[in-house]
C-alpha positions as CSV (number, residue, x, y, z in Angstrom):
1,X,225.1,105.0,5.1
2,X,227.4,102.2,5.9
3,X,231.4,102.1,6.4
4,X,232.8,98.7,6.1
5,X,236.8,98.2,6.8
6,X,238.1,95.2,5.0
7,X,240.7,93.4,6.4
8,X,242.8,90.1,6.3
9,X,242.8,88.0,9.3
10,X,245.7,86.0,8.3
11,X,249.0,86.4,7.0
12,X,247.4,88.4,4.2
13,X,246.9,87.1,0.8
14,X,243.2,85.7,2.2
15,X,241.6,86.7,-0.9
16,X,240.5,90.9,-0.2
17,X,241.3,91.4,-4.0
18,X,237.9,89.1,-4.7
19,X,235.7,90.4,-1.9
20,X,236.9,93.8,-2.0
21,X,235.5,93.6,-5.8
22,X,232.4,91.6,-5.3
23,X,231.3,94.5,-2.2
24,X,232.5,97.0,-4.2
25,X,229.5,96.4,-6.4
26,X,227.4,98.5,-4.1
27,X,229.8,100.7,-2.8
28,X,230.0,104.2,-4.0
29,X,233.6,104.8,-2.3
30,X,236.4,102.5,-1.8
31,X,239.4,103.4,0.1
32,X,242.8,101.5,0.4
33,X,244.1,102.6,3.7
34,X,247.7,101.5,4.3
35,X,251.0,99.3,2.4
36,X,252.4,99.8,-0.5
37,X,252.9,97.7,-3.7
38,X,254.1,95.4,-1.7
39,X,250.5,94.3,-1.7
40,X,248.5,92.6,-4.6
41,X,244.9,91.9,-5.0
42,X,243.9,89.4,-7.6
43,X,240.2,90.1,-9.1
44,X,238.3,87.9,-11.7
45,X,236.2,89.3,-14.0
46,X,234.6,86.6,-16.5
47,X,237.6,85.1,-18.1
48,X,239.9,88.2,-17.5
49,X,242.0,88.5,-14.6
50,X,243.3,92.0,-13.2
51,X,246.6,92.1,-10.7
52,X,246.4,95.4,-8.6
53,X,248.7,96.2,-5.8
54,X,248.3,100.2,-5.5
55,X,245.0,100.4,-6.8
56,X,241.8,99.8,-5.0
57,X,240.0,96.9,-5.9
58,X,236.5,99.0,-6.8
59,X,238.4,100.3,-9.5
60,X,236.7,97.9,-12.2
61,X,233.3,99.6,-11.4
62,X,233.5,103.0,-12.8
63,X,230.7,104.7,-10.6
64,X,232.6,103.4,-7.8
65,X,234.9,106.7,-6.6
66,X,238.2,105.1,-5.9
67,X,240.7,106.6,-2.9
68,X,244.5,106.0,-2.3
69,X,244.7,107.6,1.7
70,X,247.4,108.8,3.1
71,X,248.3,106.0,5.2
72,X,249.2,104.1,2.0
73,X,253.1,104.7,0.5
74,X,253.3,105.1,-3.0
75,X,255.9,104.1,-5.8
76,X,254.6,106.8,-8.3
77,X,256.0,105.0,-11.4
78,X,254.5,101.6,-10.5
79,X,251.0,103.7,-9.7
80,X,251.3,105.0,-13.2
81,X,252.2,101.5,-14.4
82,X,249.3,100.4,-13.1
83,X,247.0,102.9,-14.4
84,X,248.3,102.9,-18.1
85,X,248.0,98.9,-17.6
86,X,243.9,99.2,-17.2
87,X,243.3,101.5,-19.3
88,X,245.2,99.3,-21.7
89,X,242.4,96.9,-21.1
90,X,239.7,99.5,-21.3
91,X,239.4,100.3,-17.8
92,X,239.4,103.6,-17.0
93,X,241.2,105.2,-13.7
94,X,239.5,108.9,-13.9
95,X,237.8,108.0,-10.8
96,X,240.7,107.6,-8.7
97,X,241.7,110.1,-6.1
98,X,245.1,110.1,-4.4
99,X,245.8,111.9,-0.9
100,X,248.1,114.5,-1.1
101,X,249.5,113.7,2.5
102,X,250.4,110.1,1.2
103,X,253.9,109.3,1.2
104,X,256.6,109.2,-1.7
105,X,258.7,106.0,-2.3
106,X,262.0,107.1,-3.6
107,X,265.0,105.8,-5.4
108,X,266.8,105.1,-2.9
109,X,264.1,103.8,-0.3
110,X,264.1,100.9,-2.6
111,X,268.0,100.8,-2.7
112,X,268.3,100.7,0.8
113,X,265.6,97.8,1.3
114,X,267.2,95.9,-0.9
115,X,270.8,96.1,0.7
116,X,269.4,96.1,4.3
117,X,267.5,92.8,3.7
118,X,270.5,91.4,2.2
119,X,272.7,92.2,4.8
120,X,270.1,90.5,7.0
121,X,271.7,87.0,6.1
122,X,269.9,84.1,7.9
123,X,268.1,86.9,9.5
124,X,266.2,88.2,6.7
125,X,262.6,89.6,6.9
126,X,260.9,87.7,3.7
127,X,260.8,91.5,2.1
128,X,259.6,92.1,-0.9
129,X,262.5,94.7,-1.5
130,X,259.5,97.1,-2.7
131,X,261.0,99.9,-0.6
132,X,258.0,100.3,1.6
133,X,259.6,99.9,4.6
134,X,262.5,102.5,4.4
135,X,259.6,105.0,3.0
136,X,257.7,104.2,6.2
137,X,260.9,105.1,8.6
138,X,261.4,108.2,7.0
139,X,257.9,109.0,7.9
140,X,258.6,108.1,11.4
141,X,261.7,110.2,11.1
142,X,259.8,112.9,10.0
143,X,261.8,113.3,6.7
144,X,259.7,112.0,4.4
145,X,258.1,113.1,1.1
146,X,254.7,113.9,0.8
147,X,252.6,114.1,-2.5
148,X,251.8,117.7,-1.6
149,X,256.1,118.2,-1.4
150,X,256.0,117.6,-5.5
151,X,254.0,120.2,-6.3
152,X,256.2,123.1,-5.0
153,X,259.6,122.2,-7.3
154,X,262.1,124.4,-4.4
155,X,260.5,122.4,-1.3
156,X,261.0,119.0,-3.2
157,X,264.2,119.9,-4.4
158,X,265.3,120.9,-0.9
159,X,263.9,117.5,0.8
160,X,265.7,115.2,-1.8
161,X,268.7,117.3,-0.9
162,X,268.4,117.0,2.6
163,X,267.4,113.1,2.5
164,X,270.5,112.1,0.2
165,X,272.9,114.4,2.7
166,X,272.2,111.3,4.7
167,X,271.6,108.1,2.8
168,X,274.5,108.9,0.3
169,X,276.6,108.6,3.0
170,X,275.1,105.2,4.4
171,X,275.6,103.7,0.8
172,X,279.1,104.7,0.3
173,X,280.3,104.5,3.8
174,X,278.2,101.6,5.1
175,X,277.2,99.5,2.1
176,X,280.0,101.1,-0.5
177,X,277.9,101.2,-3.8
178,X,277.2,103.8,-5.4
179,X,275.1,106.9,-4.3
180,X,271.9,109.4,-5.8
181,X,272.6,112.5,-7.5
182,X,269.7,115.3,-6.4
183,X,269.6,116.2,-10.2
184,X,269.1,113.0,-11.2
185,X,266.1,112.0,-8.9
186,X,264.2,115.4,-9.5
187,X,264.8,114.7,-13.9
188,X,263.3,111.4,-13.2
189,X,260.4,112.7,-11.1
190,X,259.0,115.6,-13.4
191,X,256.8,113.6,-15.9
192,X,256.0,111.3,-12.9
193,X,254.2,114.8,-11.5
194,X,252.7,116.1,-14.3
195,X,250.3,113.2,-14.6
196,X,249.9,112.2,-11.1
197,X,248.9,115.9,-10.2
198,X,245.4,115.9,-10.7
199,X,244.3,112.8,-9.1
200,X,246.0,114.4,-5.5
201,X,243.4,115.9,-3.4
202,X,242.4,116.1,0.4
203,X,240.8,112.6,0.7
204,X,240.2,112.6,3.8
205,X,237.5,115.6,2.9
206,X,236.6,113.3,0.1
207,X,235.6,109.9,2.7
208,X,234.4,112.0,5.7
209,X,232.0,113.7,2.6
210,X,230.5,110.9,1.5
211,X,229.5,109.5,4.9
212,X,227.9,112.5,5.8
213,X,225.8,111.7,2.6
214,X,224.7,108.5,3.5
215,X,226.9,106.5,1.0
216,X,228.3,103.3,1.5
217,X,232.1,103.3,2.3
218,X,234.2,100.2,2.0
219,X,238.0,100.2,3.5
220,X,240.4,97.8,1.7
221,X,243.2,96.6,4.0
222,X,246.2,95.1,2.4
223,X,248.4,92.6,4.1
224,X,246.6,91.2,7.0
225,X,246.3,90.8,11.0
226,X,249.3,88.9,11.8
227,X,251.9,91.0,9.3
228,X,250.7,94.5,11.2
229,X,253.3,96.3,12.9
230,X,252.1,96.1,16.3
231,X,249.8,93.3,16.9
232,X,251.5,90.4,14.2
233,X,254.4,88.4,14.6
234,X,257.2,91.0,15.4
235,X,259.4,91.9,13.3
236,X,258.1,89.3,10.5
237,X,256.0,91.9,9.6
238,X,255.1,94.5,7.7
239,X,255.9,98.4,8.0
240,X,252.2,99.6,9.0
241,X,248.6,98.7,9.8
242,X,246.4,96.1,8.4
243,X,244.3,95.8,11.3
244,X,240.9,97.8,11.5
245,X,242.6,100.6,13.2
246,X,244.5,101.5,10.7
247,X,242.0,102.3,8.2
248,X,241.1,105.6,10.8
249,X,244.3,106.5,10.6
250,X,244.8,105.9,7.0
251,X,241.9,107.2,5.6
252,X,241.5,110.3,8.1
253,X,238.3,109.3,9.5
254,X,236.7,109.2,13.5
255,X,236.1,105.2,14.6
256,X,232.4,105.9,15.5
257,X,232.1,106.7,11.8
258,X,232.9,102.8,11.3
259,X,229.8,100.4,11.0
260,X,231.0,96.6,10.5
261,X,234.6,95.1,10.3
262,X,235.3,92.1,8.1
263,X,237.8,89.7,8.1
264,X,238.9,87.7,5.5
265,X,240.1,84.2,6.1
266,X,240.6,81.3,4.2
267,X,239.3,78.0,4.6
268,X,242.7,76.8,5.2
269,X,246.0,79.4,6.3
270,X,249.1,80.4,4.4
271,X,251.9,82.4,4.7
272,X,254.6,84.3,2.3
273,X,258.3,84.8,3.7
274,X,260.1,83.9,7.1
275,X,258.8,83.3,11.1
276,X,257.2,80.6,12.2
277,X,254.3,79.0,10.9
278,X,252.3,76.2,13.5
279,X,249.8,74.2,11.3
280,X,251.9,74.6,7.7
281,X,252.3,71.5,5.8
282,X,255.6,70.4,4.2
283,X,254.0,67.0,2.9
284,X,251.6,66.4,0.3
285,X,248.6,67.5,1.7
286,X,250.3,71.5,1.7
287,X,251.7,70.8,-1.8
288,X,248.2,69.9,-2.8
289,X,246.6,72.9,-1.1
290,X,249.0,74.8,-3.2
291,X,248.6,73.4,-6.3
292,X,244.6,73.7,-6.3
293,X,244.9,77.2,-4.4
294,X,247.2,78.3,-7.1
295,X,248.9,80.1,-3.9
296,X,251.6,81.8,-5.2
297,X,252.4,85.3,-4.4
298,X,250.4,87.9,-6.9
299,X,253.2,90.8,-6.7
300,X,256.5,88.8,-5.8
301,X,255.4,85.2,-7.5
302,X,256.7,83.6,-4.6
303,X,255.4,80.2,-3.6
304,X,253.1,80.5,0.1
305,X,253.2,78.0,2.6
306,X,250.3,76.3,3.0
307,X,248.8,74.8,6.5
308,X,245.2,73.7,8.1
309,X,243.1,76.4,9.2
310,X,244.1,78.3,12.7
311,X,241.1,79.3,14.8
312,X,243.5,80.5,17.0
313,X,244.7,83.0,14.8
314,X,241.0,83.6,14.0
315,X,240.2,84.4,17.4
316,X,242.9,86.9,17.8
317,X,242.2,88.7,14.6
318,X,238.1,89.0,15.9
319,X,240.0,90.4,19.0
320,X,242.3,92.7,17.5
321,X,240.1,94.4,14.9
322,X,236.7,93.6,16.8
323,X,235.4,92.2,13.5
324,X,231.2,91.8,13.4
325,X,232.0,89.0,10.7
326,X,234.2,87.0,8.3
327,X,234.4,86.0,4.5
328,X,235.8,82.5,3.8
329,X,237.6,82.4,0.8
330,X,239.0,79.5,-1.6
331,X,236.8,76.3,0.6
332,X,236.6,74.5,-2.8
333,X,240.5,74.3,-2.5
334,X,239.6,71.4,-0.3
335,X,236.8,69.5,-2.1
336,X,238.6,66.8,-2.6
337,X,240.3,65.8,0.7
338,X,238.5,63.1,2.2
339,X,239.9,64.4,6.2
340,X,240.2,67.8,7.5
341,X,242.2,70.0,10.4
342,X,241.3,72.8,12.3
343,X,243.5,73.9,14.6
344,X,242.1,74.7,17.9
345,X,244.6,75.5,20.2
346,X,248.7,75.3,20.6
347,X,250.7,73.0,22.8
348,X,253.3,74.5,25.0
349,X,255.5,73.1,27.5
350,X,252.8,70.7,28.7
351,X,249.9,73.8,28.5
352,X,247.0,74.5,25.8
353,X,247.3,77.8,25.1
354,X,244.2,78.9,23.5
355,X,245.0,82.2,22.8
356,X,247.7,84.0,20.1
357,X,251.2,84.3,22.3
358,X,253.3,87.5,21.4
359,X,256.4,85.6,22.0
360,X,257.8,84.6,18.6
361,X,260.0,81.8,20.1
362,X,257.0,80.9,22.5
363,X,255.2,80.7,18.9
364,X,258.0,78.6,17.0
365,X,258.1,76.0,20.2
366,X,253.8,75.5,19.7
367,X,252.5,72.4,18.9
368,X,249.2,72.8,17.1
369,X,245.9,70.4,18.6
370,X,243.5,69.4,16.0
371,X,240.3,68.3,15.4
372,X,239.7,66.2,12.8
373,X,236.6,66.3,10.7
374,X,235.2,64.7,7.9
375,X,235.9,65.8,4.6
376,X,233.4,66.2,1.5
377,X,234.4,65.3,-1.6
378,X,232.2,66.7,-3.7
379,X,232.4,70.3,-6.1
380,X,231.5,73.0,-4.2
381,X,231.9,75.8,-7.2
382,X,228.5,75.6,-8.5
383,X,226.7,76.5,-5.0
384,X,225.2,79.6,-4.7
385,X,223.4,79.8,-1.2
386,X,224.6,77.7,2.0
387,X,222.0,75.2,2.0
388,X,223.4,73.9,-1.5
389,X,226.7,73.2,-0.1
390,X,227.6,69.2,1.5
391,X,226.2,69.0,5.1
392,X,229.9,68.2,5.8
393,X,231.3,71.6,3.9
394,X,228.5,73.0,5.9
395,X,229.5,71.6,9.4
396,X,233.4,72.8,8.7
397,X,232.3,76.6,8.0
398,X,229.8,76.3,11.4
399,X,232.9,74.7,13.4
400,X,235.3,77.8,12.1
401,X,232.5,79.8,13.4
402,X,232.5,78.2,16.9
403,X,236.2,78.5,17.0
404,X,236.7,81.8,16.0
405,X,233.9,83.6,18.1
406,X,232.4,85.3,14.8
407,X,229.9,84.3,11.7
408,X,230.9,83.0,8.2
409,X,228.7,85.9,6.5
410,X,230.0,85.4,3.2
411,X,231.5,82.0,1.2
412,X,233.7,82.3,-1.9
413,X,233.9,78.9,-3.9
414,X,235.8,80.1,-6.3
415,X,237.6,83.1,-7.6
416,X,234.8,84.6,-10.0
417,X,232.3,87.6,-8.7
418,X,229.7,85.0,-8.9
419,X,231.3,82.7,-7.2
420,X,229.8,84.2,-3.7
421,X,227.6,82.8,-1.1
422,X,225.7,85.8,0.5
423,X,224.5,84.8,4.2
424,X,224.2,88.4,5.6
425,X,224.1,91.6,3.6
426,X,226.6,94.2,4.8
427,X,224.8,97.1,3.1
């Protein structure tokens, strides 16, 4: 038995989409533990492409069980979007299991995002306007809407009722648009339950089950270390927990049921909406990155900002999610730079600080120190094992190691499955 918990150690958008896939091979469970569809995985199969952003990545494998926990919030129409969308392309989704104490994105959750964000002005967040964070205060609030709440027509009925007593009167009164009739919402709902009904289960049973069994267990993070609620750069966040103590909480399993923790990072940094942003690149070099990383945002399209690679931020994430390893994604993005960056530390007011501040004005104020290393030039797509890759390539990945206080244990040079450098199995 081995539980993994996959998680980015970035901004998000690292790549988890590829590695979640290319672990999921030998996994027999794979569990998304938090977000929304705010998030989207890319995976490359061959020359086909799949964009997921409810759906766990292992659902390509069809021995692979798939689970949606309860820490995730769910936009039922897009889930079935999603679903019909694979199965479009032969994939089947029979294998996927929903929590039935997951939380319910309504019609006016994404209302309220969108006219909360704009309000915002200068001030705005970088949402994605995907309702996910409205859905995740009325959790807070304790007035949310379960999966298990659709199944009994009076108790749904009486929630929407409840909820719209209150955010009927914050759109008229506060925002003057237009409210939600309850009648309305529940017509809208009713096919949305019939076919979502019998993928909802306990799934917590379902995860907890299969480590007692001695299966292998892999926990697919969305978003990543810097975007979490608590421990990222407040309140340029998200609305949960991408770190690895969320997947306990999100998947309804103990921590000492957790073997290894690995962090995704890629071989340079990006990020996607507002804050600030230390080693980005508003010259030709982060245009470049961009260009070759084809970084532009898989569920909102948006273009990323693009920087050097921040061991600093490294070092936190190992910290923060005590990872036993990391997956470097996307280092043939920079094959053909013929000088390198890795950010060591900030500058601040005349100090090196070497560590992550919490301070976002503390953070906007940093100067980032470099080292400068030698670039390859060569392709890097075609290796297979770390000893075929440039010494220089080579001496990059060992000085992120260094830097960030944990081992490179696995390489993507490209976004195909077998496009993966293997230097420690985690199963």
């Amino acid at each position: 038995m081995s539980a993994v918990v996959l998680i980015g150690a970035q901004w998000g958008d690292e790549g988890k989409g590829k590695i979640t896939d290319f672990l999921a091979e030998k996994a027999d469970v794979v569990v998304r533990y938090q977000g929304g569809s705010n998030a989207g995985h890319t995976v490359v199969v061959g020359e086909e492409e799949y964009k997921l952003h409810l759906i766990p990545s292992g659902i390509l494998y069809p021995n692979t069980s798939c689970i949606i926990g309860n820490g995730v919030v769910v936009n039922i129409e897009t889930l079935l979007k999603e679903m019909d969308g694979l199965k479009e392309r032969g994939i089947e989704t029979d294998h996927l299991h929903i929590s039935d104490r997951a939380h319910v994105i309504m019609p006016y959750h994404l209302l309220l995002d969108q006219l909360q964000e704009e309000g915002k002005g200068d001030q705005k967040i970088g949402t994605t306007k995907k309702g996910i964070g409205p859905a995740y205060v009325d959790k807070a609030s304790r007035v949310g809407i379960r999966m298990v709440d659709l199944l009994d027509q009076d108790i749904f009925a009486a929630k929407v009722e409840a909820n719209l007593k209150e955010k009927n009167l914050l759109f008229t009164k506060v925002y003057e648009v237009e409210g939600f009739q309850k009648e309305e919402i529940i017509a809208q709902f009713e096919p949305f339950i019939e076919r979502i009904k019998p993928y909802l289960t306990d799934t917590s049973l379902l995860v907890n089950q299969a480590l007692e069994q001695g299966e292998n267990v892999l926990f697919e993070g969305a978003q990543g270390t810097l975007l979490d609620l608590d421990q990222g750069t407040y309140p340029f966040v998200t609305s949960s927990h991408p770190t690895a103590g969320g997947a306990c909480i999100g998947a309804g399993v103990g921590p000492t049921k957790i073997n290894k923790v690995l962090g995704v990072v890629k071989a340079y940094t990006t990020r996607v909406g507002e804050g600030p942003f230390p080693t980005e690149l508003n010259d030709a070099t982060g245009e470049m990155i961009r260009k070759e990383g084809v970084e532009f945002g898989t569920t909102t399209g948006r273009p990323r900002r693009c920087g050097w690679f921040d061991a600093v931020i490294a070092r936190y994430s190992v910290r923060m999610s005590g990872l036993t390893g990391l997956a470097l994604t996307k280092l043939d993005v920079l094959d053909k730079l013929d000088e390198l960056k890795i950010c060591y530390g900030y500058e601040y007011q005349g100090q090196v600080l070497s560590q992550f501040p919490s301070s976002l004005q503390t953070l906007e104020d940093c100067r980032p120190l470099y080292e400068i290393m030698e670039g390859w030039q060569e392709d890097t797509s075609k290796a297979r094992t770390f000893e075929a890759l440039p010494d220089k390539a080579q001496k990059y990945i060992k000085r992120i190691e260094e830097l960030s206080g944990s081992k490179v244990v696995l390489v993507a040079v490209g976004p195909k499955r077998d496009q993966t450098i293997v230097r420690e199995e985690l199963y």
